[in-house]
C-alpha positions in Angstrom: 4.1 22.2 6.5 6.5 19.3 6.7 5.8 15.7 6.8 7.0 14.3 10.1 9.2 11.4 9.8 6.5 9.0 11.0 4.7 9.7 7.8 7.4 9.1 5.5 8.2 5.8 7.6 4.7 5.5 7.0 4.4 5.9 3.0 8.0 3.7 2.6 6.4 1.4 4.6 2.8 1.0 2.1 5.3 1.6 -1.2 6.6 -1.9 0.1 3.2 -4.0 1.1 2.2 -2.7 -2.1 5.2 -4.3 -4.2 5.2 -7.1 -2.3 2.0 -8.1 -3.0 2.0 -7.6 -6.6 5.2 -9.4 -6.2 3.7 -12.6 -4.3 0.3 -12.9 -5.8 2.5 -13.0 -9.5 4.8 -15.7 -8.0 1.4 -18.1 -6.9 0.2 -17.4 -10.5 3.1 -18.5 -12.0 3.1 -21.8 -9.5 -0.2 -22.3 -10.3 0.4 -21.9 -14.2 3.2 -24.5 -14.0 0.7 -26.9 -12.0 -2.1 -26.5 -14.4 -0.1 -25.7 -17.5 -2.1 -22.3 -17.9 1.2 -20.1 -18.8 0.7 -17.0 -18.8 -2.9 -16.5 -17.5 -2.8 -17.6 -13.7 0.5 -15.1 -13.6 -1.1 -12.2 -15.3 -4.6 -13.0 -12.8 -2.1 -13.1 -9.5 -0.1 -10.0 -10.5 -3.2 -8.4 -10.9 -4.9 -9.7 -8.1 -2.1 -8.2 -6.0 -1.8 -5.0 -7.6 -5.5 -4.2 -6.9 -5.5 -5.5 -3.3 -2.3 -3.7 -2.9 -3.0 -0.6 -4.2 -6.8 -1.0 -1.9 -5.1 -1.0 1.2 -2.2 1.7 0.0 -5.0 4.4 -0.3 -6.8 3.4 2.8 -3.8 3.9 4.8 -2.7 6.8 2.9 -5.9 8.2 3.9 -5.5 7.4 7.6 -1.8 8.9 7.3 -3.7 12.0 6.2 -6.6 12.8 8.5 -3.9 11.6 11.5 -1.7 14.2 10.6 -4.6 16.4 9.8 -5.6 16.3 13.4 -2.4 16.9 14.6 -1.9 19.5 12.4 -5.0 20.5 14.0 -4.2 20.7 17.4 -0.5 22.5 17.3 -2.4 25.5 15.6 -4.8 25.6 18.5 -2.1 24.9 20.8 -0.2 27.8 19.2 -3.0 29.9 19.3 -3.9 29.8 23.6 
């Protein structure tokens, strides 16, 4: 079966929370490391920080994705079959 375009919209839509956390959380570190002189922990901390929130929320919703379209999967077979 297909993916509908809803999920794709879906996963393009996580693939870019994702980066963009890594992408901010690196970008406080590295504030913070030029505030505190700390160069290059705070960055490396942030970065990481983000890529583990980001990649948290990335499978929850990939999960969702899945058991939404599971169910609807679901329910055109049974539709299909009355």
């Amino acid at each position: 079966m297909e993916p509908s375009r809803d999920t794709a919209g879906s996963f393009l839509t996580m693939g870019l929370q994702l980066a963009g956390a890594v992408v901010v959380f690196f970008f406080l570190g590295y504030w913070l490391d030029a505030q505190w002189q700390t160069k290059p922990w705070l960055s490396i901390t942030g970065a990481v920080i983000g890529a583990v929130g980001g990649l948290t929320k990335f499978i929850r919703d990939a999960m969702q994705v899945g058991a939404r379209d599971d169910r609807e999967a679901k329910k055109r077979r049974d539709e299909h079959r009355d």
